[in-house]
C-alpha positions in Angstrom: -9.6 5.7 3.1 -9.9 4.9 6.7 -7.2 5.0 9.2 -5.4 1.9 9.2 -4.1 0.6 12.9 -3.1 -2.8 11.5 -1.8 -2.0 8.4 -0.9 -5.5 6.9 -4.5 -7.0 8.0 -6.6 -4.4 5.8 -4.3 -4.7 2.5 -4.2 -8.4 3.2 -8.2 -8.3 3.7 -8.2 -6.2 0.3 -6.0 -9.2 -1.5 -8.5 -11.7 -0.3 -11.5 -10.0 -1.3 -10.2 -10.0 -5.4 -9.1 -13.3 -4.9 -12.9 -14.4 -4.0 -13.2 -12.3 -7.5 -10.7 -14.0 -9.6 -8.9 -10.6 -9.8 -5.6 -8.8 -9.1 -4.3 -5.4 -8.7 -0.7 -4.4 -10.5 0.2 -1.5 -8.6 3.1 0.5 -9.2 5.0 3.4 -7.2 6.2 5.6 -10.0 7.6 8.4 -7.7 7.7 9.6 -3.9 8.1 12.5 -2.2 8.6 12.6 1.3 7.3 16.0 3.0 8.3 15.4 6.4 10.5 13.1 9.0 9.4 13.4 12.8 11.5 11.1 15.0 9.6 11.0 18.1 11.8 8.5 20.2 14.2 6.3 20.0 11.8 4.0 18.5 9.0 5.7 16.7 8.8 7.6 14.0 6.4 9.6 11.7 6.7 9.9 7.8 4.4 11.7 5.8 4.9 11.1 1.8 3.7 12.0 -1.4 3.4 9.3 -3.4 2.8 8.9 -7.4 1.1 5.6 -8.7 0.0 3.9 -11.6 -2.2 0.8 -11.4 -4.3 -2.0 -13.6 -6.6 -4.6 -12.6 -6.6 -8.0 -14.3 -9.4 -10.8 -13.9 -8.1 -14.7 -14.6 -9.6 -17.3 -15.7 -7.7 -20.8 -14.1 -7.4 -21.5 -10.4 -4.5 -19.1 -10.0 -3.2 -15.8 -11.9 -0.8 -16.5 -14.3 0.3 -12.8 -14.7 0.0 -13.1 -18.8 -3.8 -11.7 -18.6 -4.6 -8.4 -20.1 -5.7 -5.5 -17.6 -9.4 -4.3 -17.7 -9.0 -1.1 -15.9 -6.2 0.9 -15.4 -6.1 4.6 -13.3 -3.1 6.9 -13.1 -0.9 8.3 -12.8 -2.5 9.7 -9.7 -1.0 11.1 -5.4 -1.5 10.1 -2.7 -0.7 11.9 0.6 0.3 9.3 3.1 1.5 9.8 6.6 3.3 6.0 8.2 3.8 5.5 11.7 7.1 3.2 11.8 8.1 1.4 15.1 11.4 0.1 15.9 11.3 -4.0 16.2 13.5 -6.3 17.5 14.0 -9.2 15.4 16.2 -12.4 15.3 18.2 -11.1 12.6 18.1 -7.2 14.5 16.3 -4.3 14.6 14.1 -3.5 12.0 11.4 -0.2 11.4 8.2 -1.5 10.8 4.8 0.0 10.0 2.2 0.2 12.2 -0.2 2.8 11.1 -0.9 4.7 8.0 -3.6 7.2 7.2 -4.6 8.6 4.1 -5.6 11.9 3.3 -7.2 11.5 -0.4 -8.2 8.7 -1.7 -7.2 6.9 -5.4 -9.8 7.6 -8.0 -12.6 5.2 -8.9 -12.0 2.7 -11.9 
């Protein structure tokens, strides 16, 4: 998986692309690990996680899932090694840490 500087715009490009397909992805965390915490300032940090998941892939027929279809694929339980750049973020409602980058270093296996 490539390096991902805007992290919401690639899994929100992924969502798009199965939605084209009449598709979506149930993907769930079953277990993390995290291997390391680096703060390096006051307002950036670096995480780097081992994370356990489990997903399935369901196809729908109407104009919009109804989450009552039947998967036709499932993988897992499989890692992931994942290392998240957070940033600290002023908001209305305060400060919050946000992600900003995340890199992979495996990838999930195929369907």
């Amino acid at each position: 998986m490539p390096d991902l500087g805007d992290a919401a715009a690639q899994i929100n490009s992924q969502i798009k692309t199965w939605q084209a397909e009449k598709r979506y992805l149930g993907h769930q965390l079953v277990s993390s690990q995290i291997r390391s915490f680096d703060l390096e300032t006051d307002s950036k940090a670096v995480v780097t996680v081992r994370e356990t998941w489990e997903d399935n892939m369901y196809i729908y027929q109407g104009d919009y899932p109804e989450y009552i279809e039947q998967s036709f694929a499932e993988r897992g339980p499989y890692e992931l090694d994942v290392t998240y750049t957070l940033e600290l973020k002023e908001e209305e409602t305060g400060s919050i840490w946000q992600i900003t980058w995340i890199v992979y270093a495996n990838q999930p296996p195929e369907w």
